[in-house]
N, CA, C and O atoms as CSV, one atom per row, in Angstrom:
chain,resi,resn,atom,element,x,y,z
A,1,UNK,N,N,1.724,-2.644,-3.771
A,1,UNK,CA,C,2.448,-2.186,-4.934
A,1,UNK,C,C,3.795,-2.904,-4.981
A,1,UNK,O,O,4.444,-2.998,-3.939
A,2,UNK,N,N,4.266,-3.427,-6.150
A,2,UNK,CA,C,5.678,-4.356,-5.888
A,2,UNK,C,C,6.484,-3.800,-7.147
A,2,UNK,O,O,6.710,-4.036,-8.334
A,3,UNK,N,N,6.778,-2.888,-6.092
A,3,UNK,CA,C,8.129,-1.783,-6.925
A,3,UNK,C,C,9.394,-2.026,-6.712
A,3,UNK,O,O,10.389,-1.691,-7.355
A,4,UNK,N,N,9.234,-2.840,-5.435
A,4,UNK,CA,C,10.989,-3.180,-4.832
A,4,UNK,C,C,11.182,-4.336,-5.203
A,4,UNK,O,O,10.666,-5.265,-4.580
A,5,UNK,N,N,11.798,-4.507,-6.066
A,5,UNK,CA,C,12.890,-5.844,-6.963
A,5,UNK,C,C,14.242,-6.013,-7.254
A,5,UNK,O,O,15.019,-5.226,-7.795
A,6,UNK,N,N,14.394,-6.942,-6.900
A,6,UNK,CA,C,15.786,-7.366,-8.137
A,6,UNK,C,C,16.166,-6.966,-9.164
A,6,UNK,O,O,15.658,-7.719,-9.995
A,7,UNK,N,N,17.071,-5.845,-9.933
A,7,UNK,CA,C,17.184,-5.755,-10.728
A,7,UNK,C,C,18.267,-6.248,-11.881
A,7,UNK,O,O,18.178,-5.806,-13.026
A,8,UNK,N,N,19.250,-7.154,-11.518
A,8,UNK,CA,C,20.493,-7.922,-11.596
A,8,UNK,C,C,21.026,-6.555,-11.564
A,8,UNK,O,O,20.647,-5.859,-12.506
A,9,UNK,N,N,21.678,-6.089,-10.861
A,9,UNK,CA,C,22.455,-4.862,-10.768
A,9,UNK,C,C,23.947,-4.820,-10.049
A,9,UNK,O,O,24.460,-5.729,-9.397
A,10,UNK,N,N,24.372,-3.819,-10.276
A,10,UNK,CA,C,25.750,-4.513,-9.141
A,10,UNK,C,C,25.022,-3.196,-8.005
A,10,UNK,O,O,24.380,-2.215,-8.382
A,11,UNK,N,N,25.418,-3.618,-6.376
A,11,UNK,CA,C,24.817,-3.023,-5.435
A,11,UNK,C,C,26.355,-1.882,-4.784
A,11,UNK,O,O,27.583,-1.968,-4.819
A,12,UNK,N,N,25.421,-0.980,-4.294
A,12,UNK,CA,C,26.617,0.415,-3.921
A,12,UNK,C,C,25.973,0.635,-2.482
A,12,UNK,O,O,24.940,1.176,-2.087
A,13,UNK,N,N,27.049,-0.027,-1.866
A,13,UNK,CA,C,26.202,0.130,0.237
A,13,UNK,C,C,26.841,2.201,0.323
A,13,UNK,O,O,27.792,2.767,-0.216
A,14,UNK,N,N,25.948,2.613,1.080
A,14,UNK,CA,C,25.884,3.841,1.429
A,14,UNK,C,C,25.512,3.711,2.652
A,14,UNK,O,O,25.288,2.594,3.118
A,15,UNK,N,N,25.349,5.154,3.576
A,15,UNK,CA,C,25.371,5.248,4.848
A,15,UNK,C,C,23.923,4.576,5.148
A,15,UNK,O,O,23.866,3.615,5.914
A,16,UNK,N,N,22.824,5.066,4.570
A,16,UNK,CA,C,21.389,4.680,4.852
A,16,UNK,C,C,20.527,3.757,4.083
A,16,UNK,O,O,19.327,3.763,3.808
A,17,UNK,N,N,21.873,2.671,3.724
A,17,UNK,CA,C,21.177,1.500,3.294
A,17,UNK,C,C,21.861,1.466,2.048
A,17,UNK,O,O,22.910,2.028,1.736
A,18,UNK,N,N,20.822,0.433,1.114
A,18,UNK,CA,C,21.223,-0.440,-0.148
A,18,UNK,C,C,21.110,0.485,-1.085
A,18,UNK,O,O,20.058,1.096,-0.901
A,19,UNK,N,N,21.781,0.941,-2.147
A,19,UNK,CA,C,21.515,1.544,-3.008
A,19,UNK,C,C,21.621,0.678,-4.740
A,19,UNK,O,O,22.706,0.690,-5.321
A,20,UNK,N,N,20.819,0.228,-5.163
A,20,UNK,CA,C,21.030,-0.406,-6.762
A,20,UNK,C,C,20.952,0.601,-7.589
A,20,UNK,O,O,20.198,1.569,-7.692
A,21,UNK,N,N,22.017,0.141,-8.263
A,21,UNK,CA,C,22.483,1.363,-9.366
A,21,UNK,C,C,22.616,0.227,-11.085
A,21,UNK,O,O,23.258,-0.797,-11.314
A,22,UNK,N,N,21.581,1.145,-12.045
A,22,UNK,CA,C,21.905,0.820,-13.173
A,22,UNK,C,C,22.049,1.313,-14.604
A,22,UNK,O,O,21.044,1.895,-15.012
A,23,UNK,N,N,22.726,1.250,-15.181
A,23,UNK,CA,C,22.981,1.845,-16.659
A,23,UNK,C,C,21.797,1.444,-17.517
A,23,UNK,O,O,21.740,0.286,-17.929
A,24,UNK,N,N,20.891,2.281,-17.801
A,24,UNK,CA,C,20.320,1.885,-18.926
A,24,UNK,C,C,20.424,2.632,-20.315
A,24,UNK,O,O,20.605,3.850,-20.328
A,25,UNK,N,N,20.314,1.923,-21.456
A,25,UNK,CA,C,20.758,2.273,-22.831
A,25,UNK,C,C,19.518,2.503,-23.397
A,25,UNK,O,O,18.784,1.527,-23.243
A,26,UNK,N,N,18.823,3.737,-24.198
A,26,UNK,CA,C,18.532,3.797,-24.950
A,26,UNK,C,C,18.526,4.097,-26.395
A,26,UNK,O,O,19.219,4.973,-26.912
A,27,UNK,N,N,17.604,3.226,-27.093
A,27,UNK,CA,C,18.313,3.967,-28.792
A,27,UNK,C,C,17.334,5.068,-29.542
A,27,UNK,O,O,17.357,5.294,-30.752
A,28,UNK,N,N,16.511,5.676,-28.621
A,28,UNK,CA,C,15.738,6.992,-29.086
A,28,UNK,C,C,16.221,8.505,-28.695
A,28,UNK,O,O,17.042,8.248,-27.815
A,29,UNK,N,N,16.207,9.622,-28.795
A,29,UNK,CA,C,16.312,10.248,-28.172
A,29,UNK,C,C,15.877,11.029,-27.031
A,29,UNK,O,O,16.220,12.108,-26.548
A,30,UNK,N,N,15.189,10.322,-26.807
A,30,UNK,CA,C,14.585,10.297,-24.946
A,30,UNK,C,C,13.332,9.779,-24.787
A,30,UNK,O,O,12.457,10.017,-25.619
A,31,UNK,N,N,13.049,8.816,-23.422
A,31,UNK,CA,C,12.155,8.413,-23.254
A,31,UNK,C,C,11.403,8.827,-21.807
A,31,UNK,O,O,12.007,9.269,-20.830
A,32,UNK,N,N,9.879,8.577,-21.886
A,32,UNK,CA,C,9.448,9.568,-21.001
A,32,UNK,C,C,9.742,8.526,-19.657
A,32,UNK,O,O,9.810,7.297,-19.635
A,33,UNK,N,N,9.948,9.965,-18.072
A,33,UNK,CA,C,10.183,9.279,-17.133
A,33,UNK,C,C,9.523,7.968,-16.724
A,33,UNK,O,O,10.189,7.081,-16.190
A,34,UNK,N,N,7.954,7.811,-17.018
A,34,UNK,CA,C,7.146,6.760,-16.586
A,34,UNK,C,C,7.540,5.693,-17.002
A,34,UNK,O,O,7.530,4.599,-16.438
A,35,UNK,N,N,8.095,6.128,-18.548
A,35,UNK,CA,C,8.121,4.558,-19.096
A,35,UNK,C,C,9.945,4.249,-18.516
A,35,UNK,O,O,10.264,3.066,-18.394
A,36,UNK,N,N,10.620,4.933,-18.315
A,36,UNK,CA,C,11.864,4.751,-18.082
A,36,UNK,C,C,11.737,3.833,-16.549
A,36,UNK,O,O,12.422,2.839,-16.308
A,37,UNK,N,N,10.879,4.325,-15.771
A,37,UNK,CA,C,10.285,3.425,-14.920
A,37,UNK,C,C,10.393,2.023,-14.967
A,37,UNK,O,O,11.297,1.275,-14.594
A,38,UNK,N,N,9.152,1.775,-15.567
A,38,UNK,CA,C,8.797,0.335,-16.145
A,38,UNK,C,C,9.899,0.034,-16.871
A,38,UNK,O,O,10.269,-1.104,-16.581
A,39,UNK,N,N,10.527,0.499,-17.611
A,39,UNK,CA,C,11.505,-0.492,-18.930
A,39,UNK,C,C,12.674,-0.518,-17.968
A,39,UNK,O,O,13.482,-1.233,-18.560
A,40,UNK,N,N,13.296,-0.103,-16.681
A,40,UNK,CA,C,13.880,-0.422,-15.582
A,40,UNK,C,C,13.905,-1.694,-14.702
A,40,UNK,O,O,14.757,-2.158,-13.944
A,41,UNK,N,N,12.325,-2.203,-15.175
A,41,UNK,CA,C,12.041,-2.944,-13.759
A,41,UNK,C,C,11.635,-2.681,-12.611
A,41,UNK,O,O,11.163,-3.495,-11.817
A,42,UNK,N,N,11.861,-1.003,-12.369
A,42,UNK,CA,C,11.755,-0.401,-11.112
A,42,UNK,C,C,9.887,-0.370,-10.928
A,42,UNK,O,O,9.508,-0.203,-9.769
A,43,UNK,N,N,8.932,-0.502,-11.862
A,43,UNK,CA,C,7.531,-0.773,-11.181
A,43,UNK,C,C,6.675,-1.867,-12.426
A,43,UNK,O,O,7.057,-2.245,-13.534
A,44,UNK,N,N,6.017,-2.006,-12.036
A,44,UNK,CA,C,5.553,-3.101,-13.109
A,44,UNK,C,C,4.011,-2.432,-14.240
A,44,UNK,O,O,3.394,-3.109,-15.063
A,45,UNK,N,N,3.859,-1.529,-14.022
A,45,UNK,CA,C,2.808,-0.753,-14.464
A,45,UNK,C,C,2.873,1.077,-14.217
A,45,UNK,O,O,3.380,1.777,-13.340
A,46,UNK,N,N,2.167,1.349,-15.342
A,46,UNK,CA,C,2.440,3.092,-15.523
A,46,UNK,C,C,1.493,3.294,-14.142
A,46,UNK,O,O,1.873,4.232,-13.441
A,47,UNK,N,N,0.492,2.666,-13.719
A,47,UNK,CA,C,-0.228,3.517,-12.354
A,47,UNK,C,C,0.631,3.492,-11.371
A,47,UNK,O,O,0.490,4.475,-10.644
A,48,UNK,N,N,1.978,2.337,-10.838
A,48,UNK,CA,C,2.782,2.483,-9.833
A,48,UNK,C,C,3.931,3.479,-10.375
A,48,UNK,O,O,4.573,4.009,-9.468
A,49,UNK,N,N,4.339,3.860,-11.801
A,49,UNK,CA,C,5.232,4.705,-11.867
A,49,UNK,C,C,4.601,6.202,-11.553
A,49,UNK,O,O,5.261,6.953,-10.835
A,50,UNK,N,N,3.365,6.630,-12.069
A,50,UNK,CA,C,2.786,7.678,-11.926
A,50,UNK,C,C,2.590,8.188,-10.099
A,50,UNK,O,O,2.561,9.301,-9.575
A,51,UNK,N,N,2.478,6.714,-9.500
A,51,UNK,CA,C,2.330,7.339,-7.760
A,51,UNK,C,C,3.743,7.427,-7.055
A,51,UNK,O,O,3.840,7.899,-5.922
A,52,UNK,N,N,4.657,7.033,-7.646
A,52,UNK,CA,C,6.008,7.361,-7.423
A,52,UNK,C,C,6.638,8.545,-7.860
A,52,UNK,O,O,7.758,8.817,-7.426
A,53,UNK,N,N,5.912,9.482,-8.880
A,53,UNK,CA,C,6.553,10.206,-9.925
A,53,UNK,C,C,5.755,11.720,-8.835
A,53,UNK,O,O,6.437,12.551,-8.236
A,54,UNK,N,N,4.009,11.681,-8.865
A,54,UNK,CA,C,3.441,12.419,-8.208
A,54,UNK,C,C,3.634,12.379,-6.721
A,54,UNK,O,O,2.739,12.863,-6.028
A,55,UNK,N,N,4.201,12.101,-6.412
A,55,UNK,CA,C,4.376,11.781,-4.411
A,55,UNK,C,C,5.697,11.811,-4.339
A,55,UNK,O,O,6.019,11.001,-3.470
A,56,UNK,N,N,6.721,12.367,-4.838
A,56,UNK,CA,C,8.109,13.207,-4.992
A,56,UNK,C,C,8.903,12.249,-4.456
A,56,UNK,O,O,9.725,12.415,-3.554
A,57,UNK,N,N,8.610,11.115,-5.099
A,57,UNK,CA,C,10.030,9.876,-4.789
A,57,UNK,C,C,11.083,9.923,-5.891
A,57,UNK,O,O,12.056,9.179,-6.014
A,58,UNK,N,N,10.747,10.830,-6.584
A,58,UNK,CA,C,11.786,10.442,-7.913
A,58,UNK,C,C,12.492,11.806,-7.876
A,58,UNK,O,O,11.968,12.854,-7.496
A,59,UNK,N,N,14.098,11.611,-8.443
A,59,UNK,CA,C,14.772,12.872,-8.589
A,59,UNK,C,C,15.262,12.702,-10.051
A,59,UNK,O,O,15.523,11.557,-10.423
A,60,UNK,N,N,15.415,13.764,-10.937
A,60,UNK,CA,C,16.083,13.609,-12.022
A,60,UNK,C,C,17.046,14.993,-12.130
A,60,UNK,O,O,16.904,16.216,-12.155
A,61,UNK,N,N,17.996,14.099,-12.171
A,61,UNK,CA,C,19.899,14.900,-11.963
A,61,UNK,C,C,19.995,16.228,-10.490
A,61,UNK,O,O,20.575,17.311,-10.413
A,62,UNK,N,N,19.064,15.402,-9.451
A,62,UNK,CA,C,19.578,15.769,-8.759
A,62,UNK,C,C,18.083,16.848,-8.012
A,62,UNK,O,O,18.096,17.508,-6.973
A,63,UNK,N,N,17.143,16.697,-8.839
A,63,UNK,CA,C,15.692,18.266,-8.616
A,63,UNK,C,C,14.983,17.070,-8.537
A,63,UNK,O,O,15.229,16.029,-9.146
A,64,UNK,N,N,13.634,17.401,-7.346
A,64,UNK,CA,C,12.475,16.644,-7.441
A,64,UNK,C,C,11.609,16.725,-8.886
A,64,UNK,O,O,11.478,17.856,-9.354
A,65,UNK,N,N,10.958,15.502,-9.685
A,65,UNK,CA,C,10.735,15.653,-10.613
A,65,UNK,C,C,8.927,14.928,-10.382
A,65,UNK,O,O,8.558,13.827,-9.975
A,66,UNK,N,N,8.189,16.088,-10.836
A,66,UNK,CA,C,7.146,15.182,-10.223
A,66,UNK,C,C,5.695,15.506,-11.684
A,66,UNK,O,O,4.466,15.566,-11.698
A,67,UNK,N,N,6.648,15.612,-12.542
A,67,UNK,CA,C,6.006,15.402,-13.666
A,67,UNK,C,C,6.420,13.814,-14.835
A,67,UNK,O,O,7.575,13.559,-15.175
A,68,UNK,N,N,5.500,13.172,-15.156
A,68,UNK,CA,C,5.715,11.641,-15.245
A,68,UNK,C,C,5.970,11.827,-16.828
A,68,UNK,O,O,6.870,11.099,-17.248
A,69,UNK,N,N,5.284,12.754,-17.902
A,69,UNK,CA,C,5.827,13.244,-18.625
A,69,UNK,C,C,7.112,13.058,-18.785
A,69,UNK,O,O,7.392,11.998,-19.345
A,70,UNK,N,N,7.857,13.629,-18.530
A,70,UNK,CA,C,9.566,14.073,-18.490
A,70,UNK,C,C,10.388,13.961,-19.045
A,70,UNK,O,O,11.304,13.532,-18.343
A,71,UNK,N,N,10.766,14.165,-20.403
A,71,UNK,CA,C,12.153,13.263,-21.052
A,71,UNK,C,C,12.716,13.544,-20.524
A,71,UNK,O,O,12.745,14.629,-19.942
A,72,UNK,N,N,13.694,12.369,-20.468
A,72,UNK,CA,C,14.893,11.777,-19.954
A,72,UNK,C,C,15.687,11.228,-21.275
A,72,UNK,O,O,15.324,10.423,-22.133
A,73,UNK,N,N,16.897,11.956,-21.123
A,73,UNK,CA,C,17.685,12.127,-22.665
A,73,UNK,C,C,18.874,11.448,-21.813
A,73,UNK,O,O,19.112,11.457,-20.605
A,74,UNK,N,N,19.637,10.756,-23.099
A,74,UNK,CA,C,20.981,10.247,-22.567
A,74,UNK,C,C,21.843,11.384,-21.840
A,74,UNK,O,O,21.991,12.594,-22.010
A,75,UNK,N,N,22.420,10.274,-20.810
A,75,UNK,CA,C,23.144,11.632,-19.785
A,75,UNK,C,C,22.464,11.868,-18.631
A,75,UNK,O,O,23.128,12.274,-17.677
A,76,UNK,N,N,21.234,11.699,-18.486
A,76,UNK,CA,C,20.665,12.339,-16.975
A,76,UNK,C,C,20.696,10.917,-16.375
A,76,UNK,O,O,20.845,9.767,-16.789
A,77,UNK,N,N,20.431,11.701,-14.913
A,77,UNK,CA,C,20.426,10.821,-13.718
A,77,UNK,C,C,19.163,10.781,-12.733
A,77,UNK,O,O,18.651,11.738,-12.152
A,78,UNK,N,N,18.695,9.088,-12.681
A,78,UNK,CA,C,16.965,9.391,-12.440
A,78,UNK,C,C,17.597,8.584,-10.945
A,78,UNK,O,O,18.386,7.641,-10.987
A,79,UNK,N,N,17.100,9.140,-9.786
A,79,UNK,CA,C,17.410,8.604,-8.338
A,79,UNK,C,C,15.762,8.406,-8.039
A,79,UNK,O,O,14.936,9.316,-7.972
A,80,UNK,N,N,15.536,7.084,-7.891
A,80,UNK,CA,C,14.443,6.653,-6.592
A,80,UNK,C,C,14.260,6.054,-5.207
A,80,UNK,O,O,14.257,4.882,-4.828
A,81,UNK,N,N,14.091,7.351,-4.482
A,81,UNK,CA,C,13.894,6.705,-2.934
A,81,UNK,C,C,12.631,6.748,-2.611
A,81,UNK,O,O,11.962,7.777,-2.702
A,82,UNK,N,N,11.887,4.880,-1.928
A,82,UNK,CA,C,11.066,4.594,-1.862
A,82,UNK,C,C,11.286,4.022,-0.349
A,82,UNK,O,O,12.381,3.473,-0.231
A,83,UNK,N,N,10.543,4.029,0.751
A,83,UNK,CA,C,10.583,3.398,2.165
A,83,UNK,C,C,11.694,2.606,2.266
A,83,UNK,O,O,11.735,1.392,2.464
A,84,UNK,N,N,12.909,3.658,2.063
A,84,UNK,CA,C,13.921,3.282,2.637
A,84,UNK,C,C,15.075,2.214,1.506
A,84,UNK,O,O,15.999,1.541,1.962
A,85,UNK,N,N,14.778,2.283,0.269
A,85,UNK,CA,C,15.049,1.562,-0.946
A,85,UNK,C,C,15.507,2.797,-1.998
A,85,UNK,O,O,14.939,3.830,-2.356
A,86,UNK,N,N,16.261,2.445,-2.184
A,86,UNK,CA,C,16.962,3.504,-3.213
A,86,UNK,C,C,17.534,2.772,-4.696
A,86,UNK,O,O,18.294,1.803,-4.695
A,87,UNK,N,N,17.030,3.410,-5.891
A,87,UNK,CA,C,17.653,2.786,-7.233
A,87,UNK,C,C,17.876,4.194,-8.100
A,87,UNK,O,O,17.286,5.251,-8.320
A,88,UNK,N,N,19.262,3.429,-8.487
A,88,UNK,CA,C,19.897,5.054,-9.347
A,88,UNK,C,C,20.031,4.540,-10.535
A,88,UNK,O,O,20.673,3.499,-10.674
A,89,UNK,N,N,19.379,5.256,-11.728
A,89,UNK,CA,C,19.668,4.520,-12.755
A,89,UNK,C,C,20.138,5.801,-13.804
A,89,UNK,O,O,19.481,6.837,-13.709
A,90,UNK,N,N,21.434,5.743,-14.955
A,90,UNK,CA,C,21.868,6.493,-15.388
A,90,UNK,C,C,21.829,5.939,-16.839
A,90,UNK,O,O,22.154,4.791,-17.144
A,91,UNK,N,N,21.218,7.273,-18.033
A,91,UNK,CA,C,20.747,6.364,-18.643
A,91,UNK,C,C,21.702,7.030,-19.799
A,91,UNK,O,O,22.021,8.219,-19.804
A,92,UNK,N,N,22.125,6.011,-20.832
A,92,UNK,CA,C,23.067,5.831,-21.687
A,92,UNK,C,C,22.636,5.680,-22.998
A,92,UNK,O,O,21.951,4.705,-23.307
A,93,UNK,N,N,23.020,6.701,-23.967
A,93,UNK,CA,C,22.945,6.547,-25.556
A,93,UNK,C,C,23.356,5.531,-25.907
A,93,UNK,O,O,23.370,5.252,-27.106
């Protein structure tokens, strides 16, 4: 599965490693977690966002979120920790 990428991001070192952090903008009023996924960069297909989403790697504002469903409205905060890889992405009207 090749979920761990580059995302041109600026990087935030923390105690337990690399953390990439990014702003993303949308112009709808919310898009669902899976696809917020993919339109991230963070997986390259809805079957790797869905086994990330069901296997409680994903947090949104802070609660395990393990429905792939999910809007995600400007303002929340989607955290993914994956084997030791972490991407925070905060997503912006």
């Amino acid at each position: 599965m090749d979920i761990i990428r580059t995302l041109g991001v600026f990087l935030v070192y923390k105690k337990k490693g690399l953390i990439k952090m990014e702003n993303i903008k949308i112009e709808t009023p919310y898009i669902k977690l899976d696809q917020l996924l993919k339109f991230a960069g963070i997986t390259e297909n809805g079957a790797d966002a869905k086994y990330l989403v069901v296997n409680g790697y994903v947090k949104v504002n802070g609660d395990e979120e393990k429905r792939r469903g999910k809007k995600i409205v400007p303002g929340d905060f989607v955290e993914i920790n994956y084997e030791g890889e972490c991407f925070d992405i905060k997503v912006c009207g």
